[in-house]
C-alpha positions as CSV (number, residue, x, y, z in Angstrom):
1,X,136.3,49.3,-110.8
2,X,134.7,49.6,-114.0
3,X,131.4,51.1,-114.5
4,X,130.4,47.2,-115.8
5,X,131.4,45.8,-112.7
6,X,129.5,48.0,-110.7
7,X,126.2,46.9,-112.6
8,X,127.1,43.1,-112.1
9,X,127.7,43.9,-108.6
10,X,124.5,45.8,-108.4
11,X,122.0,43.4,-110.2
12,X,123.7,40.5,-107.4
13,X,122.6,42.6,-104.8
14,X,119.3,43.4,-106.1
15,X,118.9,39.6,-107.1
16,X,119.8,38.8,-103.0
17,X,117.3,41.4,-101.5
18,X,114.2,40.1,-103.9
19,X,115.4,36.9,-102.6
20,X,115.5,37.3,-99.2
21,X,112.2,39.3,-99.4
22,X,110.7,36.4,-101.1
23,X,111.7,34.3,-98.2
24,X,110.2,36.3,-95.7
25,X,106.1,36.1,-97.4
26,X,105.5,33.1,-94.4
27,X,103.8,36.3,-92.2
28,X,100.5,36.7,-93.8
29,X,99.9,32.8,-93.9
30,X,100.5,32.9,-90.6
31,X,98.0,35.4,-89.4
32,X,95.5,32.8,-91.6
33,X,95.4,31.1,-88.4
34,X,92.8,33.2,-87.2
35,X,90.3,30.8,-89.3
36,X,90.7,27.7,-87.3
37,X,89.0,29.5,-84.1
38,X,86.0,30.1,-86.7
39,X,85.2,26.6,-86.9
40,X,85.9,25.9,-83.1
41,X,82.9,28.8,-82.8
42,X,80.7,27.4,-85.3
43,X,80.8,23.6,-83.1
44,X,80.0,26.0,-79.9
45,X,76.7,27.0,-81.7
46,X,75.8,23.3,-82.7
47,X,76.3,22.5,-78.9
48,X,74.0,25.1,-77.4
49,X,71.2,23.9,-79.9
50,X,71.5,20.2,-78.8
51,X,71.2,21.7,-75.1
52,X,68.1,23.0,-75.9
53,X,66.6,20.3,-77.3
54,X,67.4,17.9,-74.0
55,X,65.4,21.3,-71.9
56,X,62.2,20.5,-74.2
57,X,62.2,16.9,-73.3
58,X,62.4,17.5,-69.7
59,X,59.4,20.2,-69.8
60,X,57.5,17.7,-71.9
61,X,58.1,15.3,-69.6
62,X,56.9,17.4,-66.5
63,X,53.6,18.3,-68.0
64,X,52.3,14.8,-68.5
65,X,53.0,14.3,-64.6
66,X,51.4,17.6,-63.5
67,X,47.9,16.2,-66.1
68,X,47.6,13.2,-64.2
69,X,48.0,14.0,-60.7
70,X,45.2,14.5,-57.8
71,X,45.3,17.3,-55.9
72,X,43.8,16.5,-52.6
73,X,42.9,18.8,-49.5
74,X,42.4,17.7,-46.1
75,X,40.6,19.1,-42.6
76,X,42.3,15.6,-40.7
77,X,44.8,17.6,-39.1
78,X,45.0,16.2,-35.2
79,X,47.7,14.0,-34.6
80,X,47.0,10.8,-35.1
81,X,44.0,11.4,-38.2
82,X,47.1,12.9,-40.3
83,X,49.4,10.2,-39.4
84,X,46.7,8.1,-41.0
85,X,45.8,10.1,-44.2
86,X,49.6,10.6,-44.8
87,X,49.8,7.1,-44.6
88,X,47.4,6.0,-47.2
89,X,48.1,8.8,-49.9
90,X,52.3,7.1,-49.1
91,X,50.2,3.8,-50.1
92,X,48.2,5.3,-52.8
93,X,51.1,7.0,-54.2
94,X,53.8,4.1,-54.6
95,X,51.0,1.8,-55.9
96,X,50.0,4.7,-58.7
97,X,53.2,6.6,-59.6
98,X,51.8,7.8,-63.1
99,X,48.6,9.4,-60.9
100,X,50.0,10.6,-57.8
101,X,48.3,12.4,-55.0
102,X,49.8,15.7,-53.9
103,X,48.1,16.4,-50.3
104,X,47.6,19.8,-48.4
105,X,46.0,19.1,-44.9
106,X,44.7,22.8,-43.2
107,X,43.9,23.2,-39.7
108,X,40.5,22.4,-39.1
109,X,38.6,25.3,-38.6
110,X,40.6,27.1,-41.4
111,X,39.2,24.3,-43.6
112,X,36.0,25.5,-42.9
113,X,36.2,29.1,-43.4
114,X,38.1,28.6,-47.4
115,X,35.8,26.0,-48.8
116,X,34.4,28.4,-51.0
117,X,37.5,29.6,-52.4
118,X,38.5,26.1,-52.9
119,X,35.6,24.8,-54.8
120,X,35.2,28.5,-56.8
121,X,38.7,28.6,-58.1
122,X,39.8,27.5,-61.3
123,X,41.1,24.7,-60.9
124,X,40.1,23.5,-57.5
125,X,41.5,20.5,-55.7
126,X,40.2,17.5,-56.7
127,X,39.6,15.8,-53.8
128,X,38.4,17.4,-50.3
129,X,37.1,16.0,-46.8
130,X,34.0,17.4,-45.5
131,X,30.8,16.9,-43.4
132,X,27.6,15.1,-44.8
133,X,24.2,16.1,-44.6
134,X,23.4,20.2,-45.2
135,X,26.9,20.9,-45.2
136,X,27.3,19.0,-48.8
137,X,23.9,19.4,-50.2
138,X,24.8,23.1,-49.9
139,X,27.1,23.6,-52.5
140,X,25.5,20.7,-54.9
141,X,22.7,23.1,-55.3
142,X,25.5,25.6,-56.1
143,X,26.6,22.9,-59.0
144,X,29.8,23.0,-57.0
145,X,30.1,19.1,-56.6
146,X,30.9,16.6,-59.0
147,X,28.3,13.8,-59.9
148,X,29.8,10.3,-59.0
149,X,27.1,8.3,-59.4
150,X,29.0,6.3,-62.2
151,X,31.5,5.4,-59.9
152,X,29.9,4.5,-57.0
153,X,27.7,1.8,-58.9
154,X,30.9,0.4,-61.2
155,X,33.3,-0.1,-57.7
156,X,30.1,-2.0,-56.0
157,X,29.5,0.8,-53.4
158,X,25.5,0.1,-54.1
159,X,25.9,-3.4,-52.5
160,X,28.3,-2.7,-49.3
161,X,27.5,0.7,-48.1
162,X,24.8,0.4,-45.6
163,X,21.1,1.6,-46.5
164,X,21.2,5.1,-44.1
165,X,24.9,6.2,-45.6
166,X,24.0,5.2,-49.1
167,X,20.5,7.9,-48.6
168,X,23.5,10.2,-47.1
169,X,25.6,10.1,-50.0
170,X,22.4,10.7,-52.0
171,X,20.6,13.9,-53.3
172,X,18.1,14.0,-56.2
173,X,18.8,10.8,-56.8
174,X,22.4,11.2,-57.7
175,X,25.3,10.1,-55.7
176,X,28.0,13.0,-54.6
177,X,29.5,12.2,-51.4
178,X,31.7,9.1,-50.3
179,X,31.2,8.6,-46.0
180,X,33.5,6.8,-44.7
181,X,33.2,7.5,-40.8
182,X,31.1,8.8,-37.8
183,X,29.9,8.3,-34.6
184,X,26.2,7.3,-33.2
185,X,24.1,8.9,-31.1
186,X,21.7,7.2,-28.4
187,X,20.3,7.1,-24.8
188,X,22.7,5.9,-22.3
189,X,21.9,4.5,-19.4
190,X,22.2,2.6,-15.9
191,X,21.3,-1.0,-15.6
192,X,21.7,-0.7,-11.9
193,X,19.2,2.2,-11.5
194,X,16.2,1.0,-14.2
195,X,16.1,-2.5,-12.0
196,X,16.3,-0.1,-8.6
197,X,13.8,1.6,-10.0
198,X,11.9,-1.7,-11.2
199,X,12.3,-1.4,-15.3
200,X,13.0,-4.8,-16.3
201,X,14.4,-3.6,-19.9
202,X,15.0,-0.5,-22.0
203,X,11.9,1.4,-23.4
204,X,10.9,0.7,-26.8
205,X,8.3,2.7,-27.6
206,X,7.1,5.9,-26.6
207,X,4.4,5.1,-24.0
208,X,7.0,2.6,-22.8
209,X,9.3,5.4,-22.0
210,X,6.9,7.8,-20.9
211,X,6.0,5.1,-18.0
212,X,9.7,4.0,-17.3
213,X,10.0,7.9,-16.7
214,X,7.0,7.4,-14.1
215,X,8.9,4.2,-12.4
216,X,12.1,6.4,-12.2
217,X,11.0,9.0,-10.7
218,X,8.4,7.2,-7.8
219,X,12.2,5.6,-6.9
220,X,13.6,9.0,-6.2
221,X,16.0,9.0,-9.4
222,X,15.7,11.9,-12.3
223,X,14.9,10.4,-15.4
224,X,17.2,11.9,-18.0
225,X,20.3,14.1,-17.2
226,X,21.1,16.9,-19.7
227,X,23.9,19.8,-20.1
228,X,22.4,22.5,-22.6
229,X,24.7,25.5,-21.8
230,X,25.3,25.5,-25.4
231,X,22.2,24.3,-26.6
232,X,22.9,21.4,-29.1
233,X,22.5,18.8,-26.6
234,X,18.8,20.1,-26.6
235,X,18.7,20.0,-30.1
236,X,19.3,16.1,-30.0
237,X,15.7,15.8,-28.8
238,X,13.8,17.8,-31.4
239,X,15.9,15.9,-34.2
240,X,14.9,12.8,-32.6
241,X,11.2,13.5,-31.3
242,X,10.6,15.0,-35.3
243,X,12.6,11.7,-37.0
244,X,10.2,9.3,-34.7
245,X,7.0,11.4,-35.2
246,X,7.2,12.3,-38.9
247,X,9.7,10.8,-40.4
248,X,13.1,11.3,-41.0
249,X,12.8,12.2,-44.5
250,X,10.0,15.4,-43.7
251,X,12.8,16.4,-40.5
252,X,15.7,16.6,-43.5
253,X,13.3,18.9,-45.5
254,X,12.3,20.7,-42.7
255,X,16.3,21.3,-42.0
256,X,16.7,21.8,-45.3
257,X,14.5,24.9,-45.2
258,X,11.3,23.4,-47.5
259,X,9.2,23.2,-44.8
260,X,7.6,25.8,-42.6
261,X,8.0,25.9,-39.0
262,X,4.6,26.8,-38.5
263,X,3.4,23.6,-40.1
264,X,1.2,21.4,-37.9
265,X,3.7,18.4,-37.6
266,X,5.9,21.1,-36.5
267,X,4.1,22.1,-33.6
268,X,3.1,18.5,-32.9
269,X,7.4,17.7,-32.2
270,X,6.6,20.2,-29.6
271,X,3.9,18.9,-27.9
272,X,5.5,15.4,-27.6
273,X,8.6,17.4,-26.2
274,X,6.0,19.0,-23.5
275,X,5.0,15.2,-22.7
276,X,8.4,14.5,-21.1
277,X,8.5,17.7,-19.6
278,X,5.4,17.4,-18.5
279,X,6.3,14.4,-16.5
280,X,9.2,15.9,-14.9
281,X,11.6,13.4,-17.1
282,X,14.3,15.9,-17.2
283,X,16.9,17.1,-14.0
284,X,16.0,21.1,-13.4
285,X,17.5,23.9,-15.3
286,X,19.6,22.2,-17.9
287,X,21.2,25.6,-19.1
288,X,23.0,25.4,-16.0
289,X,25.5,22.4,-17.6
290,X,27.7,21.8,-20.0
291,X,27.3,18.3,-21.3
292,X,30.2,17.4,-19.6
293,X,28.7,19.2,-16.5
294,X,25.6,17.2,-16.5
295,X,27.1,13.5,-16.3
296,X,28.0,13.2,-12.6
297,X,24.6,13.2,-11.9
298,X,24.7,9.7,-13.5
299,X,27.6,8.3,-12.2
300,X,26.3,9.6,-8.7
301,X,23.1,7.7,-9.3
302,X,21.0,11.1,-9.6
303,X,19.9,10.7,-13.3
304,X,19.7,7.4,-15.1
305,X,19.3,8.2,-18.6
306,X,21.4,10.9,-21.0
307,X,20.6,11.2,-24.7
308,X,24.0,11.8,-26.3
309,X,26.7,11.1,-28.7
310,X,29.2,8.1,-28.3
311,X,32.0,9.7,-27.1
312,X,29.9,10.4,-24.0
313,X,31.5,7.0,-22.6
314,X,35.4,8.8,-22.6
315,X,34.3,10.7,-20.0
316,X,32.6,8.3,-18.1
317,X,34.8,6.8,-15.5
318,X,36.2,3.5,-16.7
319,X,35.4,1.8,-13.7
320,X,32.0,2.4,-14.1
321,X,31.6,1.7,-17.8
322,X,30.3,-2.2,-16.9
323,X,27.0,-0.4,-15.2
324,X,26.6,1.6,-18.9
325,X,24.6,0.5,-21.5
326,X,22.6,2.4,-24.3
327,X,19.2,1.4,-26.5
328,X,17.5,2.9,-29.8
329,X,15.7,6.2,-28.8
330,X,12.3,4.7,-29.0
331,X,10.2,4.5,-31.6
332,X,6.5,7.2,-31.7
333,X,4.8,6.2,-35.1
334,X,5.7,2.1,-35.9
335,X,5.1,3.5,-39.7
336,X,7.5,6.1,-39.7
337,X,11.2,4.8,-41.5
338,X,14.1,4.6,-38.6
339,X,16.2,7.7,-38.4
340,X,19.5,8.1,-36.2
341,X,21.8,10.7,-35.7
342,X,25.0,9.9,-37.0
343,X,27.2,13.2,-37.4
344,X,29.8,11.6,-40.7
345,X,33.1,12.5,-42.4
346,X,33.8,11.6,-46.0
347,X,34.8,12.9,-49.1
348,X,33.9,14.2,-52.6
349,X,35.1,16.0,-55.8
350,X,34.5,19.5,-57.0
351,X,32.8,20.4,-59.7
352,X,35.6,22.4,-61.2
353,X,38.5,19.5,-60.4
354,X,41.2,19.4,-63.0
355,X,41.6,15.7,-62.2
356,X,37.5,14.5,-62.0
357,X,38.8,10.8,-63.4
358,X,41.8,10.5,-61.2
359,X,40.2,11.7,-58.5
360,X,37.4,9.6,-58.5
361,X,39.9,6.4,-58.6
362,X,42.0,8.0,-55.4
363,X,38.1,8.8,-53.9
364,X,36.9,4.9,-54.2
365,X,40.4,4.0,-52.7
366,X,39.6,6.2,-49.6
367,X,36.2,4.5,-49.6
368,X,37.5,1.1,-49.7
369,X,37.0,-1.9,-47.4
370,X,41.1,-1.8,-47.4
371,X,41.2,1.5,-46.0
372,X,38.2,1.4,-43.8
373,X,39.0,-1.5,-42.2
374,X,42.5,0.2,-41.2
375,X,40.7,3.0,-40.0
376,X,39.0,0.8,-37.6
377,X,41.8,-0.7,-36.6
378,X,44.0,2.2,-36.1
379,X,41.7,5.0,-35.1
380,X,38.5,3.2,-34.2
381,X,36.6,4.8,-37.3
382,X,33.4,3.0,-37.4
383,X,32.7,1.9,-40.9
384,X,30.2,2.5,-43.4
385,X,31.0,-0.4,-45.1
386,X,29.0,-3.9,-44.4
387,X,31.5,-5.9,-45.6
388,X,34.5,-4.5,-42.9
389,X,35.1,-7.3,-40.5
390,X,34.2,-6.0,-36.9
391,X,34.5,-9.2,-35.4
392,X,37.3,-8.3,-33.2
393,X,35.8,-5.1,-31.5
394,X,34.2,-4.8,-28.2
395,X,30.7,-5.8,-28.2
396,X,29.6,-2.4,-27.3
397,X,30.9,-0.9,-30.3
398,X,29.2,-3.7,-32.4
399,X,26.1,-2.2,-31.0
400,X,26.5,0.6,-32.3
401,X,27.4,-0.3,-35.8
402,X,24.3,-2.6,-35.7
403,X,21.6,0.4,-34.4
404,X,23.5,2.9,-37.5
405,X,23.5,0.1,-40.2
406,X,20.4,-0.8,-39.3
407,X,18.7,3.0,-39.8
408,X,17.1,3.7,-43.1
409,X,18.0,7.0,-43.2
410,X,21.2,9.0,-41.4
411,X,20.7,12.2,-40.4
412,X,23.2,14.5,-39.3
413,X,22.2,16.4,-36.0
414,X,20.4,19.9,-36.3
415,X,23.3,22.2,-36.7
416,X,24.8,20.4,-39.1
417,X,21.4,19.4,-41.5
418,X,20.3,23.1,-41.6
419,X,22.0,26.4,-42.5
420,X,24.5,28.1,-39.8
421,X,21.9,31.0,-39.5
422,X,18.8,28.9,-39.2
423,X,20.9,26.7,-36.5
424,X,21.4,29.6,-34.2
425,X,18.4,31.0,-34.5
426,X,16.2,27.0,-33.7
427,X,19.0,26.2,-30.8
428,X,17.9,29.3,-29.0
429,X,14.2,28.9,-30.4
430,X,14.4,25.0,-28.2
431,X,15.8,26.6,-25.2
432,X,13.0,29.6,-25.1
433,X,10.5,26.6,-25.2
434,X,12.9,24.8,-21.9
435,X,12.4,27.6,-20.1
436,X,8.5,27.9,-21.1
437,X,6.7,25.5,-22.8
438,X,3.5,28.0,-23.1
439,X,5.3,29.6,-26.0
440,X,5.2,26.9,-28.7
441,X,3.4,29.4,-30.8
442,X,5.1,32.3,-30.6
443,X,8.5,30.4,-31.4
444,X,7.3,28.7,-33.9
445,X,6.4,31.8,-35.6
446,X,9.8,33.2,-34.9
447,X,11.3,30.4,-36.2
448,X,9.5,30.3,-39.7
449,X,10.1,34.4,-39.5
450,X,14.2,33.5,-39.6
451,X,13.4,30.9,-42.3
452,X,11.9,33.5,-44.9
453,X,14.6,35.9,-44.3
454,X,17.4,33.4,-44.9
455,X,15.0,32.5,-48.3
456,X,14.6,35.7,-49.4
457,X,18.3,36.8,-48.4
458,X,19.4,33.4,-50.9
459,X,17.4,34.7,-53.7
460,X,19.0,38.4,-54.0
């Protein structure tokens, strides 16, 4: 072969290999693929920032529930009281679903013992139950209660609530506390044995009661009946002897620690006290009984009277209960306004409530005529409404609504109008006088000794 034709040769296969090389350049476009998974990255970002923007509209629509709801703590933990109070916030809550209630209810005494911390912490619920009288003036002189004076005249409660709970929910002329139930307190007594004994009706006055005491015991029967084991029943009379003597208004100072003990009207409660004692009008060594202790003796026809609370009649037999009856404890000074004991549950707002408005709306709700009226119905709550039809209770009861509505001022019974300490120390003060009337003096002074400590204790 010719050196020429070795060249053409050549150059054909040099012109073949640049060719096929040329043909083969498809590689690197291929590995350009890698961009597409770029793009499908860049979408997965866009995703994740729509994702959070449907978070911030949930959390902004949590917070405006949390604003507007009422936090609401409850003692009413028995049985059938909780069945009620879960009722009505069910009630409140489906009829108000922008302002619901979220309810705790703690066991009673455990109530008692965390007020404090609820009304000091920040927030506090916004609603509680608690006890009238002392019990709620206390912390409104601590500025832990929430004036709601503006309310109570806008919903009407002015014109409905009767004249004694309307002074209840009252202090410094400012409205604070919503009642809403309680119980009355009275002397009970035989029909059969005041016309054995020759009284042709109840005593209404003192001297009338001093002589039906006379008639009572020339028949052989013991006047009054009393269990004061644990002293309060004893403390029923000095509220009532004070509330008939001076007032009920100087008996609520007196409790509320502004008056001395060793002031003259004081000691005059006492000496009235001594009357009946004097007379024999009581059954012998009452510290003996319980309350519960001391009520045979009327059924059996020994006693015929018993100064007590209403729920005096569930342990009287039921087959007695049409010789039981009950009247006004009788009135001293004819000047004096009408006081009762009427021990009363209600509610009211704290001070520091994160919800004041709300809870104010869900307050007058639980101090309706609605709600009363079902608390009469379902629990037998009397009301402290005027306007709650009672028409189709026992006629008994209506008594009792009539002597409570009828007071001018409630008060709430001596342990419960003055400070724990105080309590203790007067309970035991009434049953050294029991046992020895001679040392009115001396436990007077005592008395007013305890009420200068506690003074000077609240100052440090």
């Amino acid at each position: 072969m010719s050196r020429s034709t070795i060249w053409k040769v050549a150059s054909v296969v040099i012109i073949a290999v640049m060719f096929v090389a040329a043909c083969a350049q498809p590689t690197p476009v291929i590995q350009t693929v890698e961009v597409p998974k770029e793009v499908i990255v860049t979408k997965e970002v866009e995703k994740e920032v729509q994702v959070t923007k449907e978070v911030e509209v949930i959390v902004t629509q949590e917070v405006q529930v949390v604003a507007n709801t009422v936090t609401y703590n409850s003692y009413n933990g028995d049985p059938n009281p909780r069945a009620f109070d879960e009722a009505r916030v069910k009630e409140w809550n489906e009829a108000h679903p922008d302002m619901p209630v979220e309810q705790s209810i703690i066991a009673h005494e455990d109530f008692k013992q965390a007020i404090r911390a609820y009304l000091t912490a920040e927030p506090s619920p916004d609603v509680l139950t608690w006890f009238a009288g002392n019990r709620e003036r206390f912390f409104v002189d601590k500025g832990l209660v929430y004036d709601i004076s503006k309310m109570w005249t806008e919903k009407g409660f002015d014109k409905v609530y009767a004249p004694g709970f309307q002074a209840l929910a009252t202090y410094n002329g400012k409205q604070y506390f919503v009642p809403t139930a309680y119980y009355w307190w009275a002397i009970y007594y035989r029909p059969s044995l005041f016309k054995q004994a020759g009284i042709e009706k109840p005593p209404e006055t003192w001297d009338e009661l001093l002589t039906a005491c006379d008639s009572l015991n020339a028949a052989g029967i013991t006047p009054f009946t009393i269990g004061a084991r644990f002293k309060w029943p004893a403390a029923a009379w000095f509220d009532y002897i004070n509330m008939r003597l001076n007032g009920p208004q100087f008996h609520i100072d007196l409790t509320d620690l502004k008056v001395p003990y060793t002031d003259p009207k004081v000691k005059g409660v006492f000496e009235k006290w001594k009357e009946l004692i004097d007379r024999k009008c009581f059954i012998e060594d009452p510290a003996a009984y319980d309350w519960q202790e001391a009520l045979p003796l009327m059924t059996e026809g020994k006693a015929a009277m018993y100064l007590m609370g209403q729920f005096v009649v569930d342990s009287y037999p039921d087959e007695m209960e049409n010789d039981l009856d009950f009247f006004r404890f009788p009135i001293i000074d004819p000047a004096q306004p009408i006081g009762e004991d009427a021990p009363t549950d209600g509610f009211f707002i704290s001070a520091n409530a994160a919800n004041p408005i709300g809870g104010q709306e869900f307050l007058a709700y639980m101090g309706s005529k609605e709600v009363q009226q079902k608390a009469l119905a379902e629990l037998g709550r009397l009301p402290t409404r005027t306007d709650v039809d009672i028409s189709q209770i026992s006629p008994v009861t209506q008594k009792g609504i009539a002597l409570i509505q009828g007071a001018d001022i409630i008060a709430q019974f001596y342990h419960r109008d003055t400070t724990p300490p105080m309590a203790e120390v007067g309970m035991d003060g009434f049953m050294r006088f029991w046992d020895d009337p001679s040392l009115i003096d001396q436990i007077l002074a005592d008395l007013e000794a305890e009420r200068q400590r506690i003074l000077e204790e609240e100052t440090q």
